[in-house]
C-alpha distance (Angstrom), angle and dihedral (degrees) to the residues before:
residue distance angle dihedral
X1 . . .
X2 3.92 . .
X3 4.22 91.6 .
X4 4.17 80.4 48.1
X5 4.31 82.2 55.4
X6 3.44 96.4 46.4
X7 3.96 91.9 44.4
X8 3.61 96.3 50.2
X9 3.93 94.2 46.2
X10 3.92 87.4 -135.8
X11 4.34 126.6 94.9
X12 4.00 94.6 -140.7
X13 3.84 107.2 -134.4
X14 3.73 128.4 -140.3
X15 3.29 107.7 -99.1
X16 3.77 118.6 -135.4
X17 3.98 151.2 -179.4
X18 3.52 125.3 -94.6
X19 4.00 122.2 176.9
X20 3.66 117.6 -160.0
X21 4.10 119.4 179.2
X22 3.79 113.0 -132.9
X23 3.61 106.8 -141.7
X24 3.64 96.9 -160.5
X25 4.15 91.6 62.9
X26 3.48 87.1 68.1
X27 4.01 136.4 -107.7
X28 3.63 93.0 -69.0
X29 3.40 107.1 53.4
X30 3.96 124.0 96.8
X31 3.57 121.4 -104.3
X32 4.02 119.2 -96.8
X33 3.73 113.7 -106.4
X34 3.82 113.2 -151.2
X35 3.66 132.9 171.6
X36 3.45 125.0 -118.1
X37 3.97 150.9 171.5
X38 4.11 116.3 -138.2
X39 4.16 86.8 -119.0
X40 3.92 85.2 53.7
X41 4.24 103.9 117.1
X42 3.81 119.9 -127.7
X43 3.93 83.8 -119.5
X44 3.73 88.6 68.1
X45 4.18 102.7 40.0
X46 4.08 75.9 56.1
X47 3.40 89.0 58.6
X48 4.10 105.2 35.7
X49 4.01 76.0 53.5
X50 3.67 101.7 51.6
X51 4.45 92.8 41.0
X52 4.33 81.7 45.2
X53 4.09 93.8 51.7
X54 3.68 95.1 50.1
X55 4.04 92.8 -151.1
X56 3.69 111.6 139.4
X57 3.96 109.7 -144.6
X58 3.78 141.8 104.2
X59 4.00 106.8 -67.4
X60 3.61 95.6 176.5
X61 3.34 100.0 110.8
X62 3.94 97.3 51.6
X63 3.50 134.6 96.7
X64 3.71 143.1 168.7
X65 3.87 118.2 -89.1
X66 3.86 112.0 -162.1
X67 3.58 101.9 -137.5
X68 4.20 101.5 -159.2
X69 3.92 91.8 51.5
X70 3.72 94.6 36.8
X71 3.86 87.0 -142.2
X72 4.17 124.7 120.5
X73 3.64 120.6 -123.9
X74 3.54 106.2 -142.6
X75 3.45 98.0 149.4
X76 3.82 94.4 98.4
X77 3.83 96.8 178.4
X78 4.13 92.1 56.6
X79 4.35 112.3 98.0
X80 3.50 111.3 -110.4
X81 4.14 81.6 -119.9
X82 3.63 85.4 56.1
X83 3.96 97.0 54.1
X84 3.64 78.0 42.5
X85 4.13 99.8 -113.3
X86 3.80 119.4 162.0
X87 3.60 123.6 166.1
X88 3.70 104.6 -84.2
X89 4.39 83.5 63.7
X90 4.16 101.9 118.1
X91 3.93 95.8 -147.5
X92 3.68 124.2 -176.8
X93 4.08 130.1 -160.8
X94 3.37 124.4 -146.6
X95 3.26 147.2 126.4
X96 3.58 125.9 -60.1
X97 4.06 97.2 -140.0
X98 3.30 118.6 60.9
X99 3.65 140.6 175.9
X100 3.95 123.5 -88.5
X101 3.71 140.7 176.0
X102 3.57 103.4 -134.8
X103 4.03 119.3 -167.6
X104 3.67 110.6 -150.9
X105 3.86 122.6 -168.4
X106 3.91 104.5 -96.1
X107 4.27 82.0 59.3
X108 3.49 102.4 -109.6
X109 3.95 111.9 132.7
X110 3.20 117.4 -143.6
X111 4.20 139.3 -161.8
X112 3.81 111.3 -145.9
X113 4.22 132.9 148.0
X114 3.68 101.4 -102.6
X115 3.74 125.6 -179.1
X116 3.65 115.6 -92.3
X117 3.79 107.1 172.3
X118 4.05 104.3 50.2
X119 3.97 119.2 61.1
X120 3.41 118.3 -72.6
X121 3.75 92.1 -104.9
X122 3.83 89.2 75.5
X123 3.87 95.0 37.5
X124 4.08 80.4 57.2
X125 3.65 92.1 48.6
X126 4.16 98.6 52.3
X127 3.51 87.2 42.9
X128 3.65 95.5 57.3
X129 4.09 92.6 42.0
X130 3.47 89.6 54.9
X131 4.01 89.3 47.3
X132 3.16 95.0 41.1
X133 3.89 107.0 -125.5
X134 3.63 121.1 137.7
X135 3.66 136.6 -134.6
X136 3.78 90.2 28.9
X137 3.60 89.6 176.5
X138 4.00 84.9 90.4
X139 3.73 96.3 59.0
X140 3.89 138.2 65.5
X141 3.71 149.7 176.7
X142 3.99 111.7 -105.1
X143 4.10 121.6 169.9
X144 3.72 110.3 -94.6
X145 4.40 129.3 -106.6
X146 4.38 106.5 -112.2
X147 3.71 101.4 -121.9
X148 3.66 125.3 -127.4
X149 3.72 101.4 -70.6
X150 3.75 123.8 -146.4
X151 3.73 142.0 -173.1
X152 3.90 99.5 -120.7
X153 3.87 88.6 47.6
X154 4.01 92.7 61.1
X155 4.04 84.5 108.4
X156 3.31 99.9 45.5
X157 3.85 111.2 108.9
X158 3.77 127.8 -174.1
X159 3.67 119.2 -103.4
X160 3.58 107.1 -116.6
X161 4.21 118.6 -160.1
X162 4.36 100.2 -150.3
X163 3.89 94.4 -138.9
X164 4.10 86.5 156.7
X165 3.85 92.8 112.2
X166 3.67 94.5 59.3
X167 3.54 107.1 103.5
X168 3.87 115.8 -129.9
X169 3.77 103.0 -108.2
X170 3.93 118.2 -141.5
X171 3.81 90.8 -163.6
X172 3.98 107.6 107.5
X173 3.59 93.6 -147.9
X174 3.93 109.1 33.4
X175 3.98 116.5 -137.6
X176 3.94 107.4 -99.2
X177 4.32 114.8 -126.8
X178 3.75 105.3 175.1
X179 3.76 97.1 -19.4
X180 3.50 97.9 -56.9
X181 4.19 124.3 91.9
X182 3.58 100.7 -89.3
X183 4.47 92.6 -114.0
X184 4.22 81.5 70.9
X185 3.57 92.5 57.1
X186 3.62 98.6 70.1
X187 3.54 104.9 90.0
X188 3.54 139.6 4.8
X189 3.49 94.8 -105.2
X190 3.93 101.3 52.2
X191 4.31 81.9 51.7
X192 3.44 92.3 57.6
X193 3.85 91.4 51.5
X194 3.92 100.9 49.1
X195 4.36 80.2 49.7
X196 3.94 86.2 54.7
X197 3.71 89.4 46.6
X198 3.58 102.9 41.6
X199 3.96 97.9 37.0
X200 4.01 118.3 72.9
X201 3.73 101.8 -106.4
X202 4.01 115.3 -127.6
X203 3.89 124.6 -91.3
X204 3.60 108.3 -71.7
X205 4.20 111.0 -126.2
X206 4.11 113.8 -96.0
X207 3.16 90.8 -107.0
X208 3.87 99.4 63.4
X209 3.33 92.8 51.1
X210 3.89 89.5 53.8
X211 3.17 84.1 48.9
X212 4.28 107.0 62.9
X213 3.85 124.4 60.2
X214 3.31 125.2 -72.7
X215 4.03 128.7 -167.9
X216 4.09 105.8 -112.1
X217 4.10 84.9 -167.4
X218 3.41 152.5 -4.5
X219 4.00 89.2 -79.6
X220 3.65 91.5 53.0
X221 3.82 88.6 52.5
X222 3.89 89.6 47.7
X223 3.85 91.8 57.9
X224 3.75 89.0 56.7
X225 3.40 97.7 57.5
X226 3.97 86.6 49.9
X227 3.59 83.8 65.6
X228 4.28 87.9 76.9
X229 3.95 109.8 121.8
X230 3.83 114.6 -135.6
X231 3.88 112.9 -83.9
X232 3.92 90.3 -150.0
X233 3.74 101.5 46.4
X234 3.83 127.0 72.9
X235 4.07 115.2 -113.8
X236 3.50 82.5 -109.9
X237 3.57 98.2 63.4
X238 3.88 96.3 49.4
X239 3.80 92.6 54.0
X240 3.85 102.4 -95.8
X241 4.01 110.9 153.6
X242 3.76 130.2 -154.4
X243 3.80 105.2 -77.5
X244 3.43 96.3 20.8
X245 3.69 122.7 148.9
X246 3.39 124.1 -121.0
X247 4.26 129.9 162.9
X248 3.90 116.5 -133.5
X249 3.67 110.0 -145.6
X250 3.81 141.0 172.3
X251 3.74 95.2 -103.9
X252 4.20 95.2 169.8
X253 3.74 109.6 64.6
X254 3.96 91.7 -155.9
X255 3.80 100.7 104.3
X256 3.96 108.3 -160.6
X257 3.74 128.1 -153.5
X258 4.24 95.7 -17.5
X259 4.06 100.6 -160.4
X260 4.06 109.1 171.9
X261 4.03 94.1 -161.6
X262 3.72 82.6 65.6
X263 3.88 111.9 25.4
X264 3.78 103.6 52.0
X265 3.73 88.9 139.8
X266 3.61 98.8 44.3
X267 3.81 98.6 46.9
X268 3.53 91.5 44.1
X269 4.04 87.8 52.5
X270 3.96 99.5 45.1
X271 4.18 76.2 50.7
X272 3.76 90.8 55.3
X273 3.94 95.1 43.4
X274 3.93 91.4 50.0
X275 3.55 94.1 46.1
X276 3.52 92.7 48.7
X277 4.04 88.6 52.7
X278 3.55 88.3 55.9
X279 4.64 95.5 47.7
X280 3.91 83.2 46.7
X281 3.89 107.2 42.6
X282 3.42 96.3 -126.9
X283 3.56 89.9 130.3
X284 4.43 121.0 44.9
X285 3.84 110.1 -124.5
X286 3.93 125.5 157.9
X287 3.35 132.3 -111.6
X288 4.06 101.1 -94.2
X289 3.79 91.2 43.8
X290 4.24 87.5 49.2
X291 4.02 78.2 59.3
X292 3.40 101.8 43.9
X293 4.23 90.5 47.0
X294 4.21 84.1 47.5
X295 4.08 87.4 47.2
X296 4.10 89.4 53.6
X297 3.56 94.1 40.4
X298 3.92 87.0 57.9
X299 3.62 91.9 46.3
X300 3.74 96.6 53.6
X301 3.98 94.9 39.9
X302 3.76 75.2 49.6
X303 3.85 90.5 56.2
X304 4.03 103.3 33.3
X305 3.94 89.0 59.3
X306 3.63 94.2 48.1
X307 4.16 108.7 70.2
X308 3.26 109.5 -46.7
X309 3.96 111.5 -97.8
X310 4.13 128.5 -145.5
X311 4.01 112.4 -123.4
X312 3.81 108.1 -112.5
X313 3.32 128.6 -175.4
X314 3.62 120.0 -91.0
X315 4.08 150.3 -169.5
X316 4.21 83.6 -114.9
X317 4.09 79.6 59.5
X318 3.90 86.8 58.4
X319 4.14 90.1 53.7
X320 3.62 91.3 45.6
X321 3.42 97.6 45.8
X322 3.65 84.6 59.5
X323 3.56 96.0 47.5
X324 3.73 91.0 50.9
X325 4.29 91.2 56.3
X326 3.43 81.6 56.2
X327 3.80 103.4 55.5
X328 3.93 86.6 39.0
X329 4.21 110.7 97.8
X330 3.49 112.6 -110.9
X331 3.98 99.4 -154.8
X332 3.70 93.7 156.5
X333 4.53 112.3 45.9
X334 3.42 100.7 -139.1
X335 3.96 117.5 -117.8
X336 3.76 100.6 -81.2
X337 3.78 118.1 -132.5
X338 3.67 126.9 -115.3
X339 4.04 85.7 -114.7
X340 4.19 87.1 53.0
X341 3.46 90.4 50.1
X342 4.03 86.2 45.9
X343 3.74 86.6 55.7
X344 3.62 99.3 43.6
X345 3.95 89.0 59.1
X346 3.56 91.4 57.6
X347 4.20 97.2 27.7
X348 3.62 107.0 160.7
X349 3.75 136.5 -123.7
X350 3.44 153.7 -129.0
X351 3.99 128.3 -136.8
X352 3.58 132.1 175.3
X353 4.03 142.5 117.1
X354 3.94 112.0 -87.5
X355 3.53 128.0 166.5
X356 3.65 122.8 -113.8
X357 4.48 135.9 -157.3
X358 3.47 120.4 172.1
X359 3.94 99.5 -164.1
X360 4.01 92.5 -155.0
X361 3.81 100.2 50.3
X362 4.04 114.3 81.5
X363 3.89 94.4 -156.9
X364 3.98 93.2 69.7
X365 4.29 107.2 59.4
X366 4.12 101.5 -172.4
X367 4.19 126.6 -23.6
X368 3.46 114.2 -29.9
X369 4.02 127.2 -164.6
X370 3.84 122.3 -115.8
X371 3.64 140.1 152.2
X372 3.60 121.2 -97.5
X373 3.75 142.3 -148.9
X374 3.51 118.6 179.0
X375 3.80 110.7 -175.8
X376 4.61 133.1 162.5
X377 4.09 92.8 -16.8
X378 3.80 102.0 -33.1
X379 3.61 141.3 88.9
X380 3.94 122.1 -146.8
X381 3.99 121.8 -174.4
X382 3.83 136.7 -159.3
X383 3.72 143.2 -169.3
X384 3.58 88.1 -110.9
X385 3.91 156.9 -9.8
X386 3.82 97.0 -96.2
X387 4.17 89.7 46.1
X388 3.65 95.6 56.6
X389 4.02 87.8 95.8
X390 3.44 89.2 66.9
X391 3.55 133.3 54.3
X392 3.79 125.6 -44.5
X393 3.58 124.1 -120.9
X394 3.73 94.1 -128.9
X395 4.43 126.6 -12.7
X396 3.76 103.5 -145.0
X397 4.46 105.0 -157.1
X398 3.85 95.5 -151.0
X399 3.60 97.1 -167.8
X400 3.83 110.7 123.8
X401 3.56 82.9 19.8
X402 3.86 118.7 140.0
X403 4.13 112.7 -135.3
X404 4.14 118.3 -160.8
X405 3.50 120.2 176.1
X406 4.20 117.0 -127.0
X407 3.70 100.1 -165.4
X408 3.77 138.3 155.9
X409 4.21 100.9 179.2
X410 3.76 80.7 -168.4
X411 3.47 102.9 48.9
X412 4.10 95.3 42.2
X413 3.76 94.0 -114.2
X414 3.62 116.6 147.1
X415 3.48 113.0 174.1
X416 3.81 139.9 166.8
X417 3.85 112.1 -155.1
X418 4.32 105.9 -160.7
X419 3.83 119.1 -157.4
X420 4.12 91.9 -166.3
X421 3.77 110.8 -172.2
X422 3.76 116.5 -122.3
X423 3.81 132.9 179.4
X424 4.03 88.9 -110.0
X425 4.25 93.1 48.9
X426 3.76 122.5 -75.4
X427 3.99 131.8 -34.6
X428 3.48 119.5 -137.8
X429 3.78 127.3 -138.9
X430 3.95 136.6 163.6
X431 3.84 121.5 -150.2
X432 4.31 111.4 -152.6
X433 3.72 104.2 -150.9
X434 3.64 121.9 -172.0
X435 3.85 116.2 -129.0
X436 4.19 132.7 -5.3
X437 3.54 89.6 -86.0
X438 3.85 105.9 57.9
X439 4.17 79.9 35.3
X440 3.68 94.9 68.3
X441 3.41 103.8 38.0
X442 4.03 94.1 51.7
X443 3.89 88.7 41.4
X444 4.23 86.7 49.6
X445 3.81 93.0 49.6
X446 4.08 87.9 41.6
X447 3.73 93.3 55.4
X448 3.81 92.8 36.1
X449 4.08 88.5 54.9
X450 3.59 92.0 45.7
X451 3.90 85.4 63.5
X452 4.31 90.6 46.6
X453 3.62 86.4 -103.8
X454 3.75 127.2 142.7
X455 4.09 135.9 -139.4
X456 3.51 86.3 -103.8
X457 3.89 96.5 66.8
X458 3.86 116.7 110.9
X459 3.59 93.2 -123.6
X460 3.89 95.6 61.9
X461 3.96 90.3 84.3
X462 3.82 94.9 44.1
X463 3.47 87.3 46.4
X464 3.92 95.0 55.8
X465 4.20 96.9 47.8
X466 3.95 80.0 48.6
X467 3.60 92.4 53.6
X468 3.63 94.5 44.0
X469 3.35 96.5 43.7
X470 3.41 94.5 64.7
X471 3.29 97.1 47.8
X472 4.03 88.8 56.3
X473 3.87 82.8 58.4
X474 3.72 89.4 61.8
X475 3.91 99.8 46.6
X476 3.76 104.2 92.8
X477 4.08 125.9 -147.1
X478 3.52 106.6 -153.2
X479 3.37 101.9 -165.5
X480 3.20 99.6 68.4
X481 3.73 111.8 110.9
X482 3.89 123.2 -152.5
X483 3.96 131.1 170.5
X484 4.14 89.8 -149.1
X485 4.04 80.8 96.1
X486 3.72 99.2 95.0
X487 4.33 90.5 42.4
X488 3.58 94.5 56.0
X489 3.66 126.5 99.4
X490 3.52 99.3 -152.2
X491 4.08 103.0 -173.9
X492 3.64 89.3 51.5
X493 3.05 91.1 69.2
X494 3.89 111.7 54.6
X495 3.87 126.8 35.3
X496 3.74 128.7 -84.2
X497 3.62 88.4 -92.5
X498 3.67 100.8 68.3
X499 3.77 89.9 31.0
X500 3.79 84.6 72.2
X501 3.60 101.8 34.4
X502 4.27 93.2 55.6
X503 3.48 128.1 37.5
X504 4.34 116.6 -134.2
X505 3.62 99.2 -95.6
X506 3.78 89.1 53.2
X507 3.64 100.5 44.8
X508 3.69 97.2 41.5
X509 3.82 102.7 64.9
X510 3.33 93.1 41.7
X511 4.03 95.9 55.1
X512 4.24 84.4 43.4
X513 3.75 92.3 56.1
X514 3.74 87.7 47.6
X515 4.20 87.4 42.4
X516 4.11 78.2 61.7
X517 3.71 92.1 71.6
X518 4.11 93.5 44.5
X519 3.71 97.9 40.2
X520 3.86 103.8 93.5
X521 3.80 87.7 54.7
X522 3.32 118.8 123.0
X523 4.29 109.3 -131.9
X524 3.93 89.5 -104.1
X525 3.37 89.8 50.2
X526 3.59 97.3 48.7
X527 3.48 85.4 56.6
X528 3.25 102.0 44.9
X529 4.12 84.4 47.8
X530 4.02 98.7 53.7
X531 3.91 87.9 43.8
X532 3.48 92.9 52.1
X533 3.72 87.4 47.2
X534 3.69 99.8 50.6
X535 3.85 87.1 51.5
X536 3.29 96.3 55.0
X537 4.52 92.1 55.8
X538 3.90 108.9 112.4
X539 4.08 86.0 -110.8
X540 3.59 98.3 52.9
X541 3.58 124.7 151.6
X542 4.30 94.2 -9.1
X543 3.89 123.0 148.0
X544 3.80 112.8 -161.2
X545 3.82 125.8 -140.6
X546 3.60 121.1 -175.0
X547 4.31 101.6 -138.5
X548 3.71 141.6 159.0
X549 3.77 110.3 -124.2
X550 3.98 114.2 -145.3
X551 2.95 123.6 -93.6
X552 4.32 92.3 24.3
X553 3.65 129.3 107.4
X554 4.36 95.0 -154.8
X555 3.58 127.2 70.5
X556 3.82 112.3 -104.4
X557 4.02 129.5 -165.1
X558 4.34 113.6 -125.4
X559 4.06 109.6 -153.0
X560 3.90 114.6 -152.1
X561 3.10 111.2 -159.0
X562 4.03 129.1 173.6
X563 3.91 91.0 -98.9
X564 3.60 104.4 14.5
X565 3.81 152.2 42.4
X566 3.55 111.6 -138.2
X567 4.37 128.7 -162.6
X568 3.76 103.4 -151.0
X569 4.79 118.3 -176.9
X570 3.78 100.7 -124.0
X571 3.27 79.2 -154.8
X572 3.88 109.4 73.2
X573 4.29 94.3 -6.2
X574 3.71 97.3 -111.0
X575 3.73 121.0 150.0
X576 4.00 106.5 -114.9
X577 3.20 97.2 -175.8
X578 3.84 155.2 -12.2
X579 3.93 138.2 -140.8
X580 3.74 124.4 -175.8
X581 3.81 117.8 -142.2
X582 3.71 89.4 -129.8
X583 3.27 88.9 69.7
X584 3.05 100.4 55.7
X585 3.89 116.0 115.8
X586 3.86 96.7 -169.7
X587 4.35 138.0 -48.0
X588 3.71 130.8 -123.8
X589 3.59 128.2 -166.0
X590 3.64 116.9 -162.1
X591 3.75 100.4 -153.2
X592 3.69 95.8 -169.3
X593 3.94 101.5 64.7
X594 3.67 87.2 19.3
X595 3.44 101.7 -117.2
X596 4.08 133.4 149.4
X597 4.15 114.0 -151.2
X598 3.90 114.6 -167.1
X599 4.32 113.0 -169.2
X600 3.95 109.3 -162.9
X601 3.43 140.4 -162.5
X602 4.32 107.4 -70.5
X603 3.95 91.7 28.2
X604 3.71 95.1 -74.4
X605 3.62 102.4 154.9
X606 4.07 128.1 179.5
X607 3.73 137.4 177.9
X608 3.88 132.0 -177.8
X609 3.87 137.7 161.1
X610 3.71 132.6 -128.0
X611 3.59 121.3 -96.7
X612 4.21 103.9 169.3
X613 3.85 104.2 16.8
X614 4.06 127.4 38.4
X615 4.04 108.7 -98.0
X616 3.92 86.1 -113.4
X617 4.02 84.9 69.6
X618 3.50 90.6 64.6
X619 3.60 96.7 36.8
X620 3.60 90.8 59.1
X621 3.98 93.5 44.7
X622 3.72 88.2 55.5
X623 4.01 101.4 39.2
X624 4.28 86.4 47.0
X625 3.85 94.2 51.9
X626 3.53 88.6 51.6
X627 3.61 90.4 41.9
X628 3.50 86.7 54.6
X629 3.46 104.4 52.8
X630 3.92 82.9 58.7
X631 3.46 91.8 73.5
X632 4.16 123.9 105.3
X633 4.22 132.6 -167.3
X634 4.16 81.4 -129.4
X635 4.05 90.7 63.2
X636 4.24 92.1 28.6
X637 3.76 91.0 132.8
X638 3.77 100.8 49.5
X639 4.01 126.3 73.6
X640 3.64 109.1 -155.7
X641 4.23 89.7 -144.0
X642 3.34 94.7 176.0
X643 4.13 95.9 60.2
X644 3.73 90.2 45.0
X645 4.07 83.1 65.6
X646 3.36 101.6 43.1
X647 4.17 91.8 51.0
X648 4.43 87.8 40.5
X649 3.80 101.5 27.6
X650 3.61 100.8 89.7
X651 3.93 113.9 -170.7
X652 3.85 80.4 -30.3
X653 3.87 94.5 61.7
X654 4.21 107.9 149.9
């Protein structure tokens, strides 16, 4: 037998059984025995399988799914005794899209073919092509929160929207027919649809809003964001079924290159998530802003039921824009400019009287008036005017600082509330300015220092009118009449909260003297307004993860935010402490004991485990904001996929 091996040129290899279930003969039918040899490719099982099944259709989208590994094996040029197959292997094939119900924020559900065999990434990215929404690097597929269930609503079933004809586009940027990417203009149905998803969709009744979950506390907010599928595994992997639902969400609050001629859908869904964050409470906001939101919501319900209106670019873009830069990381400072450097030398300041209360020091009772500098990205104070030559009592450096506003527009309270990082956690301190004016342009510089920028940066200005502009929004005129009073539907327009605390007639002049201040918006505006708005809310933009820090017995909660990682006591809600991403020297997840370990700047090192959400969660939250921050306007149109992995992949990287 061994001479016949040697003659032949060829070992013979035992031949064997393999059987594979077809998925597309049905549940009953019996698995399809074919024989194999271990240095057969997958390429060719495929095709003993199709020849041996006798169906005549287009298989190209199938492939084999092995069953005990829960792992694909799309690699149809590896040996089965490569990939490590023998005959015991319970392998399935079917096809690679499937059908999925897919929640998006304005609460329609959706059924579209979505990717179910590549990582979730690249199911995100068809699904957004065929949706239209740019920049879907920002969003992501997370499992959904079960509603309140009730007796009476046993009947009740979701409206579904059948996009599973649309064909998933590869074009980047879809060919426009009447507006709409030319795949929605098929039929009548798939136009109403894209209308649905690009058009805000009208206040839902109180009672629906009562009716869906709402986070009680920052735990309750953590286990949503535990909900986040995998970026680097397929669906498939993490146990999602055909049919399934899932919700697509923004889930990076970094929005890149915002242009309303071309993101109709995806402005009008980043409105629908923030204005759902504001119905449900899952993001703090006071009482004037909760008016303000309800007056804009009006105005563009207002707007979207009137003939429908094309986004166009705007001067509100221009502020936004700006506003955007600023919530983007900076992890690399730009080369500065001999005419920077120029104006750094000679950076202007700011001088006035302010009153200052620092709540954990028992030498100052209540606000107490001082002179103060503020100068580069610090803030210095003095007894006086005349003793600001001298010495100041204390410099404050605000950089790494965080900056909230405390203001009641109607009450004349202008006040700056300081998180100032210290060595032991943060110190807390509240700045009492006298008047809108002096408010905005302390509360610009503030928030321009916390980013190590200077007076002398060109957003300070733009900055102030944005700041005072908002503040205009909440002064009220209240003799202005209107007749909208009886069309509004007042307690669809603020959360549950408020609904309780004020009864229609006294909640619905107040948000129409507010609506006075929105109502010559244009609808892009209006959204460009509210998001810029609910951006600029102390909370903005902050995932919560319940973890144990080393080293501590209690369980803490870790913010994530786009620029920042923040330590917050579950027990009273303070912020502990912050770190900024930039930093950051490098991360480390140990995925054995679970644990993440951050080194910063100055050796400041800190490690914690993952009590709500698996450690890859916040590995991927971290590794995409820096990814993120990576991105430029020159390169808008190309998604480096590869980095994304390598920052989110984990021990799994692609």
């Amino acid at each position: 037998v061994g001479l016949g091996k040697v003659r032949s040129g060829r070992v013979s290899m035992a031949v064997w059984d393999l059987s594979v279930t077809v998925e597309d003969l049905g549940a009953d039918a019996p698995p399809i025995t074919v024989s194999v040899t271990s240095d057969l490719h997958i390429g060719g099982v495929i095709l003993k399988l199709v020849e041996k099944s006798q169906v005549k259709r287009d298989w190209s989208d199938h492939a084999l799914w092995w069953e005990q590994k829960q792992q694909w094996l799309l690699r149809t040029a590896w040996t089965l005794e490569k990939c490590g197959i023998q005959a015991d292997a319970v392998l399935i094939f079917m096809a690679q899209h499937k059908s999925l119900r897919l929640g998006l924020p304005n609460g329609l559900t959706l059924r579209l073919r979505a990717c179910f065999s590549g990582p979730v990434f690249r199911t995100v990215l068809g699904i957004c092509k065929m949706l239209n929404i740019r920049r879907p690097e920002e969003l992501s597929l997370l499992r959904p929160v079960e509603e309140k269930k009730r007796k009476k609503d046993k009947d009740l079933s979701e409206e579904l929207h059948d996009l599973t004809e649309v064909p998933l586009t590869s074009v980047s940027r879809p060919c426009l027919y009447n507006g709409m990417p030319a795949h929605f203009a098929d039929s009548l149905q798939t136009e109403k649809v894209y209308k649905m998803l690009s058009v805000s969709q009208p206040a839902p009744a109180p009672e629906a809003i009562a009716k869906l979950y709402r986070p009680a506390s920052v735990v309750d907010k953590a286990h949503i964001h535990s909900r986040w599928l995998d970026s680097s595994r397929s669906l498939m992997q993490q146990g999602v079924q055909e049919n399934d639902r899932l919700w697509l969400r923004f889930k990076y609050y970094c929005f890149h290159d915002l242009e309303p001629k071309y993101d109709v859908v995806r402005l009008t869904q980043m409105y629908e998530q923030a204005r759902w964050a504001i119905l449900l409470e899952d993001i703090d906001c006071t009482e004037e802003e909760m008016l303000l939101f309800g007056a804009i919501q009006y105005h563009i319900n207002k707007l979207s039921l009137s003939e429908p209106q094309t986004m166009t670019s705007s001067p509100a873009m221009d502020d936004l824009d700006s506003a955007l830069q600023g919530l983007e990381v900076k992890l690399d400072g730009a080369e500065s400019s001999p005419q920077d450097m120029l104006e750094n030398l000679t950076a202007p300041e700011l001088n006035d009287y302010l009153k200052i209360f620092r709540p954990k020091r028992l030498t100052l009772k209540g606000y107490k008036q001082y002179w103060f500098k503020f100068k580069d990205a610090s803030i210095s104070y003095y007894k006086s005017k005349e003793e600001s030559l001298g010495e100041p009592i204390q410099q404050i450096n605000l950089k790494g600082c965080e900056a909230a506003p405390d203001v009641n527009v109607a009450g004349q309270k202008f006040c700056i509330k300081l998180l100032i990082p210290a060595p032991e956690g943060m110190n807390e301190v509240y700045l009492r300015c006298e008047n809108e004016e002096q408010y905005s342009r302390w509360m610009a510089a503030c928030r321009l220092a916390s980013k190590g920028k200077s007076l002398a940066d060109r957003l300070f200005q733009s900055e102030v009118q944005s700041i005072l502009s908002f503040l205009a929004m909440q002064q009220t005129n209240p003799n202005t009449h209107t007749d909208d009073s009886m069309s509004i539907n007042t307690h669809s327009l603020v959360s549950p909260r408020y609904s309780k605390k004020y009864k229609v007639k006294q909640l619905t002049p107040r948000i129409l003297e507010a609506y006075q201040n929105v109502a010559q918006l244009s609808l892009t505006d209006a959204l460009l307004r509210f998001l810029q708005i609910w951006q600029a809310l102390p909370d903005f933009g902050i995932s919560f993860v319940v973890v144990r820090f080393k080293g501590s017995r209690k369980d803490e909660v870790l913010g994530i935010a786009p620029n920042r990682l923040i330590r917050i006591d579950l027990g009273v809600g303070d912020v502990v402490k912050t770190w900024r991403y930039n930093n950051m020297r490098q991360w480390n997840v140990n995925w054995d004991i679970r644990q993440v370990a951050i080194e910063f700047d100055g050796n400041v090192n800190m490690a914690f485990s993952c009590v709500t959400a698996d450690c890859k969660i916040v590995h991927e939250f971290i590794g995409g904001y820096i990814f993120m921050s990576t991105r430029s306007r020159e390169q808008s149109d190309t998604l480096n996929e590869e980095l994304f992995h390598k920052l989110t992949g984990g021990h799994e990287a692609l």
